[in-house]
N, C-alpha and C positions, 0 to 999 in steps of 0.2 A: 365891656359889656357887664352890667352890673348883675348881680342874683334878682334882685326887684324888678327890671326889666320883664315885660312881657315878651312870651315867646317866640311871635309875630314880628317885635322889633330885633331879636337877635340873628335872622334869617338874612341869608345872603341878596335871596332873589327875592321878586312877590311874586305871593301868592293869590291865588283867587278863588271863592269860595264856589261852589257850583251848585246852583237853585234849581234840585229837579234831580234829573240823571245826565248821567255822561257817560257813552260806554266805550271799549275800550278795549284794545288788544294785545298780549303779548305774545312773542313768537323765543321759541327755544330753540335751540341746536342738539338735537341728539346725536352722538354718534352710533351705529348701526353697524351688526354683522350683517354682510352680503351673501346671503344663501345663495342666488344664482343672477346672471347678467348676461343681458345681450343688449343692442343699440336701443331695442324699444322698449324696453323696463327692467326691472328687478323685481327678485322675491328678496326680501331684507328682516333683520328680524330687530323687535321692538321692546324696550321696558312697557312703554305705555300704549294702548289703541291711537290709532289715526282713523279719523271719522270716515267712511268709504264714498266715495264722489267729492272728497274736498283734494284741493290743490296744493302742492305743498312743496317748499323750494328744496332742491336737493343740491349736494355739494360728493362729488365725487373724489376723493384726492387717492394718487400712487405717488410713493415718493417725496417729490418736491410738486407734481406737477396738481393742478386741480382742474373741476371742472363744473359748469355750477348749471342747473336746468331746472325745470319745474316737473312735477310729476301729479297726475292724478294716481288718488287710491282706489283701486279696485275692488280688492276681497282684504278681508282680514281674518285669520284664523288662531283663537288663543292654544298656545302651547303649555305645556306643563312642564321643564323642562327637572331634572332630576335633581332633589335636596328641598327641591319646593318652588315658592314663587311661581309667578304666573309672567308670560311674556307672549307676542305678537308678532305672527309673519305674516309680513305687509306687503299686497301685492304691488305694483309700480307699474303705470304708464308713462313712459319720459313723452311730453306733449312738444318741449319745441327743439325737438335735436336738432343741430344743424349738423349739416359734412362732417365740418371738426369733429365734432363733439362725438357723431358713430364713429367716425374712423377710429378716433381713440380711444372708445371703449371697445371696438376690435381688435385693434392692437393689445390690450389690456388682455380681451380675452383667449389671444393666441400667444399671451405670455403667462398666462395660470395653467393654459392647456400645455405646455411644452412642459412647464415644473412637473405637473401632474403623473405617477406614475402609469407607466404604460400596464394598458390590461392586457393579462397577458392567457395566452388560448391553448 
């Protein structure tokens, strides 16, 4: 490929120019502290806002094992948390749990609950 070559010709694949608009999406993976959890949602906390009534895929993992659902957003409340910076807890409707999927975040949840120290009276 030589330097006089146009830029066009040095490209793998083709391209196509797009007359108008074309719009377009991308989806990121954040990962997420888990404030609180039961089978039918989370409070979860956020670098960035999640818009409230949008739907958003969620990926639960312990261990090795994972788990993956969709959740609508709820509420969203900006926190401040201390040194600065601004962050978002994010409330969680899990929409298509199945069996599996509560069993296992109750299993989950009676395994944070047993770490947890006992309150003691």
């Amino acid at each position: 490929m030589g330097a006089g070559m146009p830029l066009a010709d040095r490209r793998a694949a083709t391209r196509f120019e797009i007359v108008g608009e074309l719009w377009g999406s991308v989806q990121a993976l954040e990962s997420m502290s888990v404030c609180n959890l039961t089978p039918e949602g989370a409070l979860v906390e956020s670098a960035g806002p999640l818009p409230v009534g949008s739907v958003q895929p969620v990926r639960l993992t312990q261990g090795a094992q994972t788990m993956e659902m969709r959740a609508a957003v709820r509420h969203l409340t900006p926190v401040h948390p201390e040194g600065g910076g601004r962050r978002y807890r994010v409330g969680l409707e899990f929409l298509n749990v199945t069996e599996q999927a509560a069993a296992w975040i109750g299993s989950l949840m009676d395994e944070h609950r047993q770490d947890s120290p006992k309150d003691e009276a």
